[in-house]
Residue, then its C-alpha position, 0 to 999 in steps of 0.5 A: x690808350x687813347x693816343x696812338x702817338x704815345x703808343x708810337x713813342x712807347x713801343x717805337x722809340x727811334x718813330x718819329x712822328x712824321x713818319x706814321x703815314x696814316x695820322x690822317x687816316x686815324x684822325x678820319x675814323x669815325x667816331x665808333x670806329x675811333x673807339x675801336x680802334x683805341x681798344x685794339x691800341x690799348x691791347x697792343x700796349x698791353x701785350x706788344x705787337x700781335x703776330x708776337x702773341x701766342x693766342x692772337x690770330x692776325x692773318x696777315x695775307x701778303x699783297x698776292x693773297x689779299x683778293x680785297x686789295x682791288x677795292x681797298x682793303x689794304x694795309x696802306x689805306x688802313x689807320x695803323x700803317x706806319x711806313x711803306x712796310x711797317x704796321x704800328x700793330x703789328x712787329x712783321x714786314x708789311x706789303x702796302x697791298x696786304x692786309x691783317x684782320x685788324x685792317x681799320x679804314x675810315x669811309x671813303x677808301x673802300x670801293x666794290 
């Protein structure tokens, strides 16, 4: 699915799209990146949100655990943060400062 506004529509019918925070975000990836984040879109259309898989490992830590959140490797940098405590990958509440091994950040929002 190349398309994360259909994947929006699909598994979020009541998301309008004004209210995924990030499109700009997802429009800045580059391209490779863009390409791999599509492939984790596909799989998601596929088997539904990950932390509600068997087999798939998300690790999502909350803002208190997350030791990259100084420099910004954080939910609300990330291409897939849909609201304040929504992830369009993910069926769990998010914190802004968490983050998930999916975290997907176009350049320009992680610093040392």
């Amino acid at each position: 699915m190349s398309d994360l506004r259909a994947v929006i529509d699909n598994e979020f019918d009541a998301m309008e799209y004004g209210e995924w925070q990030n499109k700009e975000l997802y429009d800045g990836l580059p391209e490779d990146e863009k390409v791999l984040a599509e492939n984790i879109l596909d799989a998601f259309g596929k088997v539904g949100p990950f932390d509600e898989t068997e087999n798939i490992w998300v690790t999502f830590m909350p803002e208190s655990e997350n030791e990259d959140s100084e420099i910004g490797v954080k939910c609300e940098n990330c291409a897939f943060f849909a609201l304040e405590d929504a992830c369009v990958i993910l069926a769990q509440t998010i914190e802004p400062g968490g983050r998930c091994r999916f975290v997907t950040i176009p350049p320009g929002y992680v610093g040392e």
